[in-house]
Each structure stands twice: as C-alpha cells, then as structure tokens.
C-alpha positions as CSV (number, residue, x, y, z in Angstrom):
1,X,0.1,191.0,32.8
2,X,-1.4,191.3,29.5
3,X,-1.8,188.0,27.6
4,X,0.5,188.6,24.3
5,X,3.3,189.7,27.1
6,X,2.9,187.0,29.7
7,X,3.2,184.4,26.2
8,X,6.5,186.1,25.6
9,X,7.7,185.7,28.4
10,X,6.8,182.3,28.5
11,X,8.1,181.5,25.4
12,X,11.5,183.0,26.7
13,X,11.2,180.8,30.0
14,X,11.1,177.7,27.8
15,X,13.7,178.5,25.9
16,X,16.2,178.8,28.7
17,X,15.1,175.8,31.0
18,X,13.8,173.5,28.4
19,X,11.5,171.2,29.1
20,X,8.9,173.2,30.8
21,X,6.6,171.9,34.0
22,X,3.0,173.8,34.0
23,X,3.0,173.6,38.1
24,X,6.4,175.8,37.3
25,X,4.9,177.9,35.1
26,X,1.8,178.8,37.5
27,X,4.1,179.5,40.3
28,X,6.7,181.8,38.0
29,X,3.8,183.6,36.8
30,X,1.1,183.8,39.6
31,X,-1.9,182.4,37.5
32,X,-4.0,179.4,37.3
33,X,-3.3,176.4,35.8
34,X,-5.9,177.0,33.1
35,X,-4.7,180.4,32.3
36,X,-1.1,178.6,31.5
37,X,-2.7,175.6,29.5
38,X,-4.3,178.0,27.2
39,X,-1.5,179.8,26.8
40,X,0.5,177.1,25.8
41,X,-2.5,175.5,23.5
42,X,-2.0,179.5,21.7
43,X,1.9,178.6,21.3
44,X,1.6,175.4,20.6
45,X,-0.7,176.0,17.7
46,X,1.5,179.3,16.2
47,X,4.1,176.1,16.2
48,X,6.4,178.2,18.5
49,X,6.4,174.8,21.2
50,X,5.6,171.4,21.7
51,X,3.1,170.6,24.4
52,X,3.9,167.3,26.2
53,X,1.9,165.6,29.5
54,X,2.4,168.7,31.9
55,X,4.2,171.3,29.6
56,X,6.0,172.1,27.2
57,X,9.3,172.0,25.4
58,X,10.9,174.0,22.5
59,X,12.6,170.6,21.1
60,X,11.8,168.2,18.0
61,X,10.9,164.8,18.1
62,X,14.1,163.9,15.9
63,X,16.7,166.6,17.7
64,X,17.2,166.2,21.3
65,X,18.2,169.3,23.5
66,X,22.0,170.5,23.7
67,X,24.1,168.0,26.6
68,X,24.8,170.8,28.6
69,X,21.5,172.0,28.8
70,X,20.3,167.9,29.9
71,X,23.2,167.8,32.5
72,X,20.8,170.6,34.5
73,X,17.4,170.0,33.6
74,X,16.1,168.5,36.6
75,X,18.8,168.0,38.2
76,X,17.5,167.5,41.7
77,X,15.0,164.5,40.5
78,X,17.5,163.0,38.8
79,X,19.7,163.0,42.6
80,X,16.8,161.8,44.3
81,X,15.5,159.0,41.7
82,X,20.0,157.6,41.6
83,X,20.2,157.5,45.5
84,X,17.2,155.4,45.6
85,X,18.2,153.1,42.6
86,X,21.5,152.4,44.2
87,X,19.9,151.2,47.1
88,X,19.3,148.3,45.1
89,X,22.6,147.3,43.5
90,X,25.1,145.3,46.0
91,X,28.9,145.8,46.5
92,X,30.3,143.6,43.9
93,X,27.9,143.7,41.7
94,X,28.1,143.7,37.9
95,X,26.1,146.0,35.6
96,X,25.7,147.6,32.3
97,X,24.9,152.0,32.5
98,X,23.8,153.2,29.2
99,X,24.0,156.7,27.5
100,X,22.3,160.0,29.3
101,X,22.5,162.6,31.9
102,X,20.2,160.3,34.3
103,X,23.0,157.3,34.3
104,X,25.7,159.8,34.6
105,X,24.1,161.1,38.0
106,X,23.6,157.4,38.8
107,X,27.0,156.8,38.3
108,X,28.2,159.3,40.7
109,X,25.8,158.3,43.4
110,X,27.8,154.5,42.5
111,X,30.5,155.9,43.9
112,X,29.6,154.6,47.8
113,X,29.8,151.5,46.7
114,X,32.3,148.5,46.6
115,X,34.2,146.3,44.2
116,X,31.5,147.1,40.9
117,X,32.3,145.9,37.8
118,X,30.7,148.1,35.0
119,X,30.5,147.7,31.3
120,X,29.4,151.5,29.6
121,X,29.0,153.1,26.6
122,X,29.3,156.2,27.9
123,X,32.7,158.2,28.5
124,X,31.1,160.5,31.4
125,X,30.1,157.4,33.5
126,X,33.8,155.9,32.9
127,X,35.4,159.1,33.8
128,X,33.1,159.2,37.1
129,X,33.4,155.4,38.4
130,X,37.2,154.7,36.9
131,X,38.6,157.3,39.9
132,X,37.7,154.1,42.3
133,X,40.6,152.2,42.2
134,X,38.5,148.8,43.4
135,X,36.0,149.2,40.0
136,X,36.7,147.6,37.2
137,X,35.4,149.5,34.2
138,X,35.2,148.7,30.8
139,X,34.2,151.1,28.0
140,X,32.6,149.3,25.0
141,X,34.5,149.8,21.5
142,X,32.3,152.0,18.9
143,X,32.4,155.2,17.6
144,X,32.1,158.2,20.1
145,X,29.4,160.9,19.3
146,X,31.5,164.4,20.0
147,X,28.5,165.9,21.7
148,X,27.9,163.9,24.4
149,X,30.4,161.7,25.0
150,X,28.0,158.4,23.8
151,X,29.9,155.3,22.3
152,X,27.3,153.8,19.6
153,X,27.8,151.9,16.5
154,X,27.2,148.1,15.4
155,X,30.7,147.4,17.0
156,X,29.4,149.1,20.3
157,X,26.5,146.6,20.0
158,X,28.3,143.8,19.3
159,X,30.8,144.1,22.2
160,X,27.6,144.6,24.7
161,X,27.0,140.9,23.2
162,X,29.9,139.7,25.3
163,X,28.4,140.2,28.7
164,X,26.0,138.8,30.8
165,X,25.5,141.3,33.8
166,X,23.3,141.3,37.3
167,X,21.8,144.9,36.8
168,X,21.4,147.1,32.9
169,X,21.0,150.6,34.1
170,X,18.8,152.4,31.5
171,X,17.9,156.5,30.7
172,X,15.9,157.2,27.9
173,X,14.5,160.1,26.5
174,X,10.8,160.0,26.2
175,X,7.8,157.2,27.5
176,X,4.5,157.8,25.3
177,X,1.1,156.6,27.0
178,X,1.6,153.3,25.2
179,X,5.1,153.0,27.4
180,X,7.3,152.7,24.6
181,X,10.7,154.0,25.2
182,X,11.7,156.2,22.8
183,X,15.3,157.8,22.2
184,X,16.6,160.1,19.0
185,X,19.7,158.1,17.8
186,X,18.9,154.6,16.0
187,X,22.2,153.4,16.7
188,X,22.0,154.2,20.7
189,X,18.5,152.6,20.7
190,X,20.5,149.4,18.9
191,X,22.7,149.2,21.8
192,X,20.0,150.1,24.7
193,X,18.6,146.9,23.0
194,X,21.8,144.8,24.0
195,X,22.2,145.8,27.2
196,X,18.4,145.2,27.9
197,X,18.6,141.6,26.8
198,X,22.0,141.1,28.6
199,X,20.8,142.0,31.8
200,X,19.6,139.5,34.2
201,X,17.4,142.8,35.7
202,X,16.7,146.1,34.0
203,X,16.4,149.6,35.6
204,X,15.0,151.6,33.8
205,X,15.1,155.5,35.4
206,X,13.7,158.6,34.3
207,X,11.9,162.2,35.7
208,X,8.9,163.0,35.3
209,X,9.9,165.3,32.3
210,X,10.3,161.9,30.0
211,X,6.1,161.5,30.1
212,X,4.7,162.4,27.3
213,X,7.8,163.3,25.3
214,X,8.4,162.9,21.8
215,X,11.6,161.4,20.0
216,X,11.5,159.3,17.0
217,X,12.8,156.3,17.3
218,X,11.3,153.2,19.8
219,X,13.6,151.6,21.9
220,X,10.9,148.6,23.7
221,X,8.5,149.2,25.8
222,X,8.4,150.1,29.6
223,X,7.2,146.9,30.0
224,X,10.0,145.3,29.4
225,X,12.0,146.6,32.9
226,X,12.0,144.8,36.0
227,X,12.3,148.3,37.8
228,X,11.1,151.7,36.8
229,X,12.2,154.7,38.8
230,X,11.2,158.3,38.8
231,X,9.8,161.5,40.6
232,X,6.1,162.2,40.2
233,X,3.3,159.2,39.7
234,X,3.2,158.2,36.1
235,X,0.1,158.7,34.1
236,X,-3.0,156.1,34.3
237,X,-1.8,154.5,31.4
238,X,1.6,153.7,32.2
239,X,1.0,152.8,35.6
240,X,-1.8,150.6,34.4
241,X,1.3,149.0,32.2
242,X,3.2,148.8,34.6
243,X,1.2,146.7,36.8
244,X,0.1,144.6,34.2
245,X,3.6,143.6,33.9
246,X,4.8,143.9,37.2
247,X,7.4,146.3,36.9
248,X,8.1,147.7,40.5
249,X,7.7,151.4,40.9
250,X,10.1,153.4,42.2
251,X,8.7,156.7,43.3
252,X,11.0,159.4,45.1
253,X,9.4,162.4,46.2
C-alpha cells in the first residue's frame, strides 16, 4: 500500500476508534512498528493528529472525545481493570465514584456486592447501583453537564465536603510522565479534589490509553493514590513515581 494511501486510511481509522494504539495499527495494517511511527510523525506534523505514548488521537488537549464514543473505547480493559478493583472493596463498604466511563464500568461490576453505600457525582453510576435495593446511593447536588451525565459545580464540591468515606474511586482522563492527573473540566477536577481528600483510600483506575495524554487542566498527581489500576505496565517514569510513593499497582492483563 502506497504511503499517501495507507496515511489515509489511517487517518480514517483514528477518526472512528479514537484514541489509537500503534500495536493496533501494525496489526490493522500488516507493517512494522517503525513504518506506523513515521507515519504518524508525517500526520502529526501536517497537524492532522496528536501523537501520545503509543499512538495517536484526533482530540485537543482542552475538548475531550464525544461520551458515546468513551463508553466503547477500550471497553474490554476497562472490564478487566473494575473486576480487579472490586476485589478490593468489602460488602458494606462506603465510597465515593467520580465522573467517567471507567467508574461507570466499575459501578456495574459493584453490582456483586453487598450493602454499599455510595456518594456520586455521576447520574450513570446512580442509575447502575440504585437498581440494588440494599445500596444506599446518594447523588451529590450541582449542576448536571447534558453531555455526559457529570454533576459539577462549587455546590457539587461542597456537598462531597460532608463525607468521610472508606474507598474514593477515581477515572481521569490523561497521566503525563510527571504523573499528574489531568482532566478537561475545571469544575470536575474541583470536585475529583474533594473526594481525593475525603477518602480514607484512593483508587485511582485508568487504561493504558490515559499515558501520555493531553488535557488541560491538573487534577494532583498520581502520587497522591493509594492504588493505581490499569492494563499494560506504565511508563519508567510513572512506575518509578509510583514506587517512590508506594502506590500499589494493579496490573490486569
């Protein structure tokens, strides 16, 4: 395939899965890695994509991709990384879940367990766990963002304030090679904050997709969890955080 057709094509791959792996690249196209870095490097240059640790995306750092789209990017990483993270959260335990298409699929792996008591700020997650009748579920005051179904807002925050829970489930966006956590929405991050600090342990979760990955606004650092779960090792420098800090890591293959 000549090179100006196999970057189409590429370009059109992207743009209907996303966030783009290179290992899924080389196998969709039948060349070498190198061939597909290049390619991208030419893209990413004619500012058609964004390269991130291990491919590419089509999205902004200030405009995150479309819910829907989320809800089935790497869907079944983000099933294997919320059957082992409620491994670790006891029947009748107490916990915060936060915004994002991660927590959501946590939420419905929740579902085996007993007598949880949940505090959310996210619509989907109180839709999945309030159909057990012995959950309690509380959805925090705020203002609701139409497109995904997020409650943010300083009154959002300030209700979080209220709590003191045994387990803060956390998605986020993106973790740069520094391991800060960065998400798009300033008033999300606000409340991310308040359930961190509220929390006597925080889980943070994310796929692999989330290295590397650009958004604009910084959340804390990866540093800052007590448990970080994902899919594929993390790069040197976030593992080298993340013993440093002694975060256990969670990896799900």
């Amino acid at each position: 395939m000549a090179q100006q057709h196999r970057q189409e094509k590429i370009l059109d791959h992207i743009s209907k899965n996303g966030f783009t792996r290179i290992d899924e690249l080389v196998a969709h196209f039948k060349v070498t890695p190198q061939t597909i870095r290049r390619d991208l490097t030419d893209l990413a240059n004619e500012g058609k994509i964004r390269r991130y640790h291990g491919g590419a995306s089509l999205e902004s750092s200030t405009v995150n991709t479309a819910y829907q789209t989320r809800k089935i990017m790497n869907l079944e990483a983000k099933e294997k990384i919320a059957a082992e993270l409620v491994r670790m959260i006891p029947d009748g335990s107490s916990l915060f879940i936060n915004i994002g298409t991660t927590t959501e699929t946590i939420a419905r792996a929740l579902l085996e367990k007993k007598g949880l008591q949940v505090v959310t700020n996210n619509l989907h997650v109180a839709m999945i766990l309030g159909s057990k009748e012995d959950f309690s579920v509380v959805i925090a005051g705020g203002e609701v963002r139409h497109r995904d179904g997020g409650v943010i807002g300083e009154a959002t925050e300030d209700f979080i304030h209220n709590f003191r829970m045994d387990f803060g489930v956390i998605g986020i966006s993106g973790i740069d090679d520094e391991g800060s956590l960065l998400d798009f929405d300033y008033r999300e991050v606000r409340v991310a904050q308040a359930i961190i600090a509220n929390s006597r342990q925080v889980l943070l979760a994310a796929d692999h997709s989330k290295f590397g990955r650009s958004a604009m606004v910084r959340l804390g650092n990866i540093s800052q969890a007590d448990h970080f779960f994902t899919d594929e090792d993390p790069p040197i420098e976030i593992a080298r955080l993340l013993h440093e800090h002694k975060v256990h890591l969670h990896l799900v293959s």
